[in-house]
N, C-alpha and C positions, 0 to 999 in steps of 0.2 A: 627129252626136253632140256635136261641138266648140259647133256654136249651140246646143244644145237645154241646155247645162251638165255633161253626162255625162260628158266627157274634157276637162284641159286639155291635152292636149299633151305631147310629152316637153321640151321648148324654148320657152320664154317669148321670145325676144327673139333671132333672129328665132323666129316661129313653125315648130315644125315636128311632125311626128304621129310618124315615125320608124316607119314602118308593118315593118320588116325587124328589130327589136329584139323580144326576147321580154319576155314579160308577168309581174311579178312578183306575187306573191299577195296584197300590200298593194297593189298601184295595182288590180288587179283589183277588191276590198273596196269601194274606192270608187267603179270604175264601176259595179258592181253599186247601188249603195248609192244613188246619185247617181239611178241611173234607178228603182227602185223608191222617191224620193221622187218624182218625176218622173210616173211614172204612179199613183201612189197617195201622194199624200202624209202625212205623220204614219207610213210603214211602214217608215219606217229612221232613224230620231230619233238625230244623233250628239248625246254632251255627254262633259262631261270624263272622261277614260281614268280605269278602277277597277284596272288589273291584272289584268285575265279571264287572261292571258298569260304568261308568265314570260317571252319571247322578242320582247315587244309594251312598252318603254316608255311613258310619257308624255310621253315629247318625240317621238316616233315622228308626223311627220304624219301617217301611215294613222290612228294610233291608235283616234280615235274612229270611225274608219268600219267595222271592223273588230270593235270590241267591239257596236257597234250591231246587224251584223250578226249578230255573236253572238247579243245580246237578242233579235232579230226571230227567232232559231230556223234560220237558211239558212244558219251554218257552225260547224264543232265545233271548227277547231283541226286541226291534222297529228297530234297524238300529244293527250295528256290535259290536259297544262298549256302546250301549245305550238303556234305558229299557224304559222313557219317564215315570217315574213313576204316573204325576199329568196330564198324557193325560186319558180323558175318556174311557172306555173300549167299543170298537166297537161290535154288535154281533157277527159279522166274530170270532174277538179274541175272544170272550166269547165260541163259540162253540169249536175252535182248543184247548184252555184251558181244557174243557169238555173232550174233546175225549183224550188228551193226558193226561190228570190228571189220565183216570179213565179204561185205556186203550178199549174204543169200537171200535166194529169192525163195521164200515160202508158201 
């Protein structure tokens, strides 16, 4: 995932994955994000944060990856105007994530 651009790591310098750390729902956004440009590209388009979020600034690095995926239709947000970006990623979310990023039929 690290070669293919998907993840960069939790540690630039030295490198490190931190495989024992949980997964926040913004880093999540963009590995989703990252591989669904990846095998489909043009199907996660980031560009500059609009505010889909009230809890999502625009200095937020996820920002754009997260409203993109908004755009593409594979996430709604945790409540109406809010995505809960530094809550942990539940499996539940990580499978809806899945099937809607990559469209499977279940």
């Amino acid at each position: 995932l690290y070669n293919a651009g998907v993840i960069s790591g939790c540690q630039a310098s030295p490198l490190q994955y931190c495989p024992d750390l949980n997964t926040q729902r913004q880093a999540m956004a963009k590995f989703i994000c990252n591989a669904m440009e990846i095998t489909d590209p043009g199907s996660c388009v980031t560009s500059t944060c609009t505010g889909v979020f009230d809890d999502v600034p625009a200095g937020n690095p996820f920002c754009g990856y997260i409203e993109a995926l908004y755009n593409a239709g594979v996430i709604s947000g945790c409540s109406g105007t809010s995505y809960c970006p530094a809550s942990d990623v539940l499996r539940e979310q990580m499978a809806k994530f899945l099937v809607s990023a990559f469209a499977f039929n279940l």
